[in-house]
C-alpha positions in Angstrom: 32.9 91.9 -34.1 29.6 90.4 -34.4 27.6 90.9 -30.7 25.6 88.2 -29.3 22.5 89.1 -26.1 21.3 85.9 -24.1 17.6 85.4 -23.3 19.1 83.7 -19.9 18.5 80.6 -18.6 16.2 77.9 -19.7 15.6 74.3 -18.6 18.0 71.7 -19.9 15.3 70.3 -22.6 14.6 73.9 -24.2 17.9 74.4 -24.0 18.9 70.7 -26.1 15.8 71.4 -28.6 16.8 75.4 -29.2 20.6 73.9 -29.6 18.9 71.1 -32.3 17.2 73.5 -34.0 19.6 76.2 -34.2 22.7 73.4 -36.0 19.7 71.9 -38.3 18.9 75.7 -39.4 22.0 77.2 -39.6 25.1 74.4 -39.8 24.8 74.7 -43.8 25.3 78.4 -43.4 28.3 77.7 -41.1 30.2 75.2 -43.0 29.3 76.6 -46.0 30.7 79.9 -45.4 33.7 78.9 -43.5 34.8 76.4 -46.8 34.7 79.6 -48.8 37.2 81.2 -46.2 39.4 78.7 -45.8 39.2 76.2 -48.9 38.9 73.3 -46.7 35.9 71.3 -46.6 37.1 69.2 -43.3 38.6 72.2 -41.3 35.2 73.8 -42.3 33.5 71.0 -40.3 36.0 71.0 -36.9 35.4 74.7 -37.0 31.4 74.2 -36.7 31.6 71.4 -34.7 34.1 73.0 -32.6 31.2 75.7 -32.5 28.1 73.3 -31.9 30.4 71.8 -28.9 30.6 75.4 -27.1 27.0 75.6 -27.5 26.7 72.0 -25.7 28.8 73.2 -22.9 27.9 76.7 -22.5 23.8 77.3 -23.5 22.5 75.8 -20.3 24.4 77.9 -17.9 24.7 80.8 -19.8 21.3 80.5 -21.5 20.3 80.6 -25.6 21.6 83.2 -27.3 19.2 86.2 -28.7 20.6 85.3 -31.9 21.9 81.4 -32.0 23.0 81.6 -35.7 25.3 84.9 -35.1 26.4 82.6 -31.8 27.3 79.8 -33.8 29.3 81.6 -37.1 31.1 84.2 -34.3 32.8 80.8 -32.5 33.5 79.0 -35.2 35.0 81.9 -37.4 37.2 82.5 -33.8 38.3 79.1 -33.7 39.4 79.2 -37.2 41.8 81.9 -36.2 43.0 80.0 -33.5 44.2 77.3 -35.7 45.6 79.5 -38.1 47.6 81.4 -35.3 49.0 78.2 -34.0 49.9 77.3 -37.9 53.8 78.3 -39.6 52.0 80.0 -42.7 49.4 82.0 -39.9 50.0 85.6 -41.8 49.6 84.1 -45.3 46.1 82.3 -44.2 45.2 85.2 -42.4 45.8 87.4 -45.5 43.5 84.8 -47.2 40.7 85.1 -45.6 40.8 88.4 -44.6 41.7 89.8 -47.8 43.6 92.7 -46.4 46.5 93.3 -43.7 46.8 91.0 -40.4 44.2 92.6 -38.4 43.9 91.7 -34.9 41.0 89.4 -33.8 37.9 91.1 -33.0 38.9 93.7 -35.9 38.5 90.4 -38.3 35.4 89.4 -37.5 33.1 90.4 -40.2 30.0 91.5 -39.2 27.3 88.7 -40.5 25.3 91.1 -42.1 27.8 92.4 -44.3 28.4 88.4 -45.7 24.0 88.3 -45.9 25.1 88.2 -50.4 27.2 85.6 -49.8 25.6 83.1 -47.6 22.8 81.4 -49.7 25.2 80.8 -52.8 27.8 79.1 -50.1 24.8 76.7 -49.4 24.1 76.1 -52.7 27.8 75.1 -53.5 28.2 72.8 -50.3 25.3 71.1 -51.8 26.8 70.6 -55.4 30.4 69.8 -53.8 28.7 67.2 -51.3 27.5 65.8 -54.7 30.3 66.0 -56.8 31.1 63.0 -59.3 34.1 61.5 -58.0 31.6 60.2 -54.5 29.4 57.2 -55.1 25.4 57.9 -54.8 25.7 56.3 -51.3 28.2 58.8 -50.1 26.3 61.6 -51.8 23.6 60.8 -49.6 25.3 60.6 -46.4 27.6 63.6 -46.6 24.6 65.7 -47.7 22.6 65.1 -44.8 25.7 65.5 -42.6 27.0 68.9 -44.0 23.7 70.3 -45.4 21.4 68.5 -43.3 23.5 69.0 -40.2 22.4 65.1 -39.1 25.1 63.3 -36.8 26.4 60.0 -38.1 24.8 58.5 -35.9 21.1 59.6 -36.8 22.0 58.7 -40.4 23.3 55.4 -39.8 19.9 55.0 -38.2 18.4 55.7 -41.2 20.2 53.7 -43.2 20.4 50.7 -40.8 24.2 50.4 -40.7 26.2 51.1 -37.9 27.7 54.4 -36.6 31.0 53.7 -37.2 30.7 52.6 -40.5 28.5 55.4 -41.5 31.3 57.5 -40.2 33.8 55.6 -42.0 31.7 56.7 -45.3 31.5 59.7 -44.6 34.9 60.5 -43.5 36.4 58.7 -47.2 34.1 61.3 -49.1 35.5 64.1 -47.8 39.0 62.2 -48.0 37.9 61.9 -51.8 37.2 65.8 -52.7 40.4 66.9 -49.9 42.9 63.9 -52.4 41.0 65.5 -55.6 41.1 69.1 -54.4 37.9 69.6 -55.3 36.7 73.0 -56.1 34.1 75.2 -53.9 33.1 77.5 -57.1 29.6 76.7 -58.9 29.8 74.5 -62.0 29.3 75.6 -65.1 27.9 74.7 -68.7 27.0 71.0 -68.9 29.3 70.1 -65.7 26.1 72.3 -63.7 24.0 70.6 -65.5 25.0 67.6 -64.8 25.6 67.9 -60.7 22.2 69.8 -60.6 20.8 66.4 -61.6 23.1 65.0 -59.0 22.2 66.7 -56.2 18.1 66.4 -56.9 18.7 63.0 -57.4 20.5 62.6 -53.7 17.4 64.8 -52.3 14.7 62.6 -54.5 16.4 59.2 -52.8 16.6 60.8 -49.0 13.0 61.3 -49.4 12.5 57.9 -51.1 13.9 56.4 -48.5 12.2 58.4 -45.9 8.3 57.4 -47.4 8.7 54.0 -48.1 11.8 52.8 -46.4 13.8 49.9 -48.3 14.1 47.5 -45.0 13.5 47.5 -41.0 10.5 47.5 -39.0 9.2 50.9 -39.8 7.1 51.6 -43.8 8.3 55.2 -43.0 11.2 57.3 -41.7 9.4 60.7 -41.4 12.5 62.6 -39.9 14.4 61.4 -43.5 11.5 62.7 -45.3 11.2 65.9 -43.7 14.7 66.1 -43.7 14.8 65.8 -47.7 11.5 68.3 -48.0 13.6 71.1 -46.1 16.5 70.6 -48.7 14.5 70.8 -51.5 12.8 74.2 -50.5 16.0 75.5 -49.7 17.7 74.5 -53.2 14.5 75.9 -54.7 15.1 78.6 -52.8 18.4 79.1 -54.5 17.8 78.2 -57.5 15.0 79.4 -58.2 14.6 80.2 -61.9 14.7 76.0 -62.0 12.2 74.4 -63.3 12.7 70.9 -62.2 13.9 72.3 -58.9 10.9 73.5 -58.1 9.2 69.9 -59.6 11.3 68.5 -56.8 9.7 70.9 -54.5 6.4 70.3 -55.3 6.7 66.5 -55.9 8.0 65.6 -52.2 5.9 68.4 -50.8 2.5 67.0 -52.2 4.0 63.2 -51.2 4.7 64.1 -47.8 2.0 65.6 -47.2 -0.1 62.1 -47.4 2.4 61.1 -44.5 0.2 61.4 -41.9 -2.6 59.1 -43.3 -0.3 56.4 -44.5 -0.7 54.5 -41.2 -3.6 53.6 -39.1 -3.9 53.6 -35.2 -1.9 50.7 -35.2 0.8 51.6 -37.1 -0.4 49.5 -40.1 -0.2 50.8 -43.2 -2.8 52.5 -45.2 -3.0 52.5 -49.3 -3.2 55.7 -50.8 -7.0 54.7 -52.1 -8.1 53.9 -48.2 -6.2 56.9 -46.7 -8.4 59.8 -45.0 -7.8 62.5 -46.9 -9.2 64.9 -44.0 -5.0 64.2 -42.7 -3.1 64.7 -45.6 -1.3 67.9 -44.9 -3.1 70.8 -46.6 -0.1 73.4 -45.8 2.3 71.1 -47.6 -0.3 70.7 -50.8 -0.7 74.2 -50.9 3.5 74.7 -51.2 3.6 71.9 -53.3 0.8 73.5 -55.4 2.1 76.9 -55.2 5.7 75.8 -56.9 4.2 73.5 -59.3 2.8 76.2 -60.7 5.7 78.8 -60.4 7.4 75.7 -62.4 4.7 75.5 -65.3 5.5 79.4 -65.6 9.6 78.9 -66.7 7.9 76.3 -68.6 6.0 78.3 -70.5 8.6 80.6 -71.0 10.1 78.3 -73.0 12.9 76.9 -70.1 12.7 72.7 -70.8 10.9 71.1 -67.6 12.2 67.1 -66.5 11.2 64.1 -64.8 10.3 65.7 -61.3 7.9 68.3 -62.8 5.9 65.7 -64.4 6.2 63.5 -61.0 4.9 66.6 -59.4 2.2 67.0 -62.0 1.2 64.1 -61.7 1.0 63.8 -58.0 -0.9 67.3 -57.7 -3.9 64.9 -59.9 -4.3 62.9 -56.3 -3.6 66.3 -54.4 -6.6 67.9 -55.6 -9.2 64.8 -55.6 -11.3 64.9 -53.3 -11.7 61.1 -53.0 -9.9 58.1 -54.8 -12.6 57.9 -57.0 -12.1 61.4 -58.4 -8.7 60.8 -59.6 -8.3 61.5 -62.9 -6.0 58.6 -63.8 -6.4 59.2 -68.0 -4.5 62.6 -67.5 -2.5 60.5 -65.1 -1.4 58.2 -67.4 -1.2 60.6 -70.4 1.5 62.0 -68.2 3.2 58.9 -67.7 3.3 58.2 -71.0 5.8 61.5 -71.4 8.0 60.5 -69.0 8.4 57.5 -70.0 9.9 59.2 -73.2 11.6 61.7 -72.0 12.8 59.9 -68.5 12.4 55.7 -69.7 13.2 53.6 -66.7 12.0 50.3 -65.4 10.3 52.4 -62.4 8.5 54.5 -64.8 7.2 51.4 -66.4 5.7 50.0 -63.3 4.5 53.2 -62.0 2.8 53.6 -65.8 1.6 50.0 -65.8 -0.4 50.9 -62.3 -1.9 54.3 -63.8 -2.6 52.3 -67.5 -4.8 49.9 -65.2 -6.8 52.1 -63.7 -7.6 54.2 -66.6 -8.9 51.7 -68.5 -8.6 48.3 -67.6 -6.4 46.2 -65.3 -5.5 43.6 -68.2 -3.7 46.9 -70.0 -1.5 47.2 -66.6 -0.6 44.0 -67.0 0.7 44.1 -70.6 3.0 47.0 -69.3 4.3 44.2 -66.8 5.0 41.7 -69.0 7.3 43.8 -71.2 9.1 44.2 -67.9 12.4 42.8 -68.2 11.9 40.3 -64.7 16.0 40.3 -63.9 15.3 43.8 -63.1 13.0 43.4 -60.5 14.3 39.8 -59.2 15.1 41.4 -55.9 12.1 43.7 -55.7 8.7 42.9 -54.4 7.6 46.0 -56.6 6.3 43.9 -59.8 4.7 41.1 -58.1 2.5 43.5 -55.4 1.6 45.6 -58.6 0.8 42.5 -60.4 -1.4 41.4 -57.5 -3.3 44.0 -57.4 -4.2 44.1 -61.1 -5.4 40.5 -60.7 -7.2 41.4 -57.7 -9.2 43.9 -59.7 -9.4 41.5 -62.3 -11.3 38.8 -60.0 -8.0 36.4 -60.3 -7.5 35.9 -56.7 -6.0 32.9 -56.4 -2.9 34.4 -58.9 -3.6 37.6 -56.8 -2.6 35.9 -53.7 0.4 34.0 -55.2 1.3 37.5 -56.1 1.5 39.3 -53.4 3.1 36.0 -51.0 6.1 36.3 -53.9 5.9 40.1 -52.9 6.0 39.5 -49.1 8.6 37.1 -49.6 11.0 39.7 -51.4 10.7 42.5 -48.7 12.9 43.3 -46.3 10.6 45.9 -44.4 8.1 44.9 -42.1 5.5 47.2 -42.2 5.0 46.5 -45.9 5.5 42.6 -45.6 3.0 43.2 -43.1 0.8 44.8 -45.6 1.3 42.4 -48.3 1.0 39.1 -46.3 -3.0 40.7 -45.4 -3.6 41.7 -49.3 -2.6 37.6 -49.5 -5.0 36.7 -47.3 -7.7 38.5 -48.4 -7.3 37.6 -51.6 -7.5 33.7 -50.1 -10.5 34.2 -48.4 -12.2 35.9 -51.2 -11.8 32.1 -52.9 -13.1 30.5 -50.4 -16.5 32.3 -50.6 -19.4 30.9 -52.7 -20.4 32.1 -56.0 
């Protein structure tokens, strides 16, 4: 049986942060490894939560364990005996997940360095099965962050601005979903991997997406969504690590975040990246970000086809390593656009491409990106008409500048960046009223 020490007592705050910590580190780990014992996603999650629960109770009496993880796997590995005991088919489940006689309790528990092998590949397929086909995108999200990310429903409803009870709701008919389709807790292979590898960087790329610039509410950022969706890519780059476009994931949100703490100013306004104080953009998160963009150009060179987020992150690590905004070396920048817009076309690339094209060479060739923009796309979005203001801003058209970004402000539904486009209006107003 795995033994656990405790460092004894602590305060009731060390003690909720150490318990925080400890589910956010390890829960993947837990549920993970219990799915593969008892092929049962949803009993997987009672057993940790039955195991986070005895930490709630039991931590600030009996103080943090030496070794929380071990604390954590030991009580929810003994609850899943206790259910099985209490069960008709006890010896055949026991037999299961033991893989040898009916041993008696303590003799079952397997010591946790003996399962070290098994733990990161159960990670890696909680991920894929938490992004499995048969779940919309939505659900994707939100069962990742509460199996993977080990995020209550509640914090993620927060995220999301819906309620707790209907994030819970989501989240309980996805796992409904895989237990009605009995689906599988083995890796994918040939082009089915393929195809939920995209999947599940696709469901990290829109938790960080959402995190940076966030789609509605008062806030332009949700840092603890973005941090959140950093930590999952390093961990799947972690596990997949002969990945080239795992590790352009990698580098790509770590060079993005790392910006995060120049994005807003003293008052909580928000800061273009071409005003933003580069002395705060995160250099430890630039250097990672750096250091597995470059790990990724090796597999490329190798011969191993890179995608879309290693030419994101390629082209992100161009504003990484200027010094100022007016060292950016948007031609190479837009060269690099130009590529994924053949290899990854979208009508987000285009805009994105439009931006770089009009500051590589002139504003009026942004533009003529934008106008081959098909406008239904967007007729929601206040991502065309901000871009489009500020290509007629640097054109000197302020007047259609201004009328630009109002449409903009007009289509948001987060403050902080209706904020923002409401004073790029304005400016653009009073540079009108100026003579000459």
């Amino acid at each position: 049986m795995q033994r656990v020490q405790y460092a004894g007592s602590v305060s009731e705050d060390v003690t909720t942060e150490s318990i925080t910590a400890a589910w956010r580190a390890e829960s993947a780990h837990i549920v993970g490894a219990l799915t593969r014992l008892t092929r049962d996603l949803a009993l997987a999650e009672d057993f940790a939560q039955d195991a986070l629960l005895a930490a709630v109770e039991q931590w600030p009496t009996a103080g943090v364990p030496t070794n929380p993880a071990a604390w954590l796997m030991t009580i929810a590995k003994r609850r899943s005996i206790d259910y099985f005991r209490r069960t008709d088919n006890f010896r055949r489940k026991t037999e299961q997940l033991c893989q040898t006689q009916l041993l008696g309790e303590e003799e079952w528990m397997p010591d946790l360095d003996a399962e070290i092998d098994y733990i990161d590949d159960d990670v890696l397929r909680l991920i894929f099965l938490c992004c499995h086909p048969l779940l919309t995108p939505e659900s994707r999200v939100a069962l990742t962050l509460r199996l993977v990310g080990g995020l209550t429903a509640s914090e993620i409803a927060r995220g999301f601005l819906v309620t707790e009870s209907t994030m819970s709701q989501r989240i309980s008919r996805a796992k409904r979903t895989l237990s009605e389709a009995q689906a599988t807790f083995e890796f994918p292979t040939g082009q089915d991997r393929t195809r939920r590898l995209d999947d599940v960087t696709a469901v990290i790329y829109l938790i960080f997406n959402e995190g940076y610039s966030a789609t509605a509410g008062d806030d332009w950022m949700r840092t603890d969504l973005a941090n959140e969706a950093m930590r999952l890519a390093r961990m799947l780059a972690a596990l997949a690590p002969d990945e080239p476009d795992v590790l352009g994931l990698q580098a790509l949100l770590e060079i993005q975040g790392s910006r995060m703490r120049a994005r807003l100013d003293e008052h909580g306004e928000p800061i273009l990246l071409e005003a933003q104080d580069r002395t705060k953009w995160d250099q430890l998160l630039i250097r990672r970000g750096l250091t597995a963009l470059r790990q990724a150009e090796l597999l490329a060179v190798s011969g191993i086809p890179v995608g879309k987020y290693f030419l994101q992150a390629s082209i992100a690590s161009h504003h990484a390593r200027a010094r100022c905004a007016e060292d950016t070396n948007w031609r190479e920048i837009a060269k690099l656009y130009d590529v994924l817009a053949e290899i990854a076309p979208g009508p987000i690339v285009e805009v994105n491409r439009a931006v770089a094209h009009g500051r590589a060479f002139t504003p009026a060739a942004g533009l003529a990106i934008l106008e081959n923009l098909d406008a239904a796309t967007f007729v929601d979005s206040p991502l065309v008409p901000s871009v489009r203001g500020d290509l007629l801003e640097r054109t000197g058209l302020y007047a259609d500048a201004a009328k630009a970004f109002i449409e903009a402000a007009a289509r948001t539904r987060n403050g902080g960046e209706r904020a923002l486009l409401q004073s790029r209006a304005e400016d653009n107003l009073h540079r009108m009223s100026k003579p000459g």
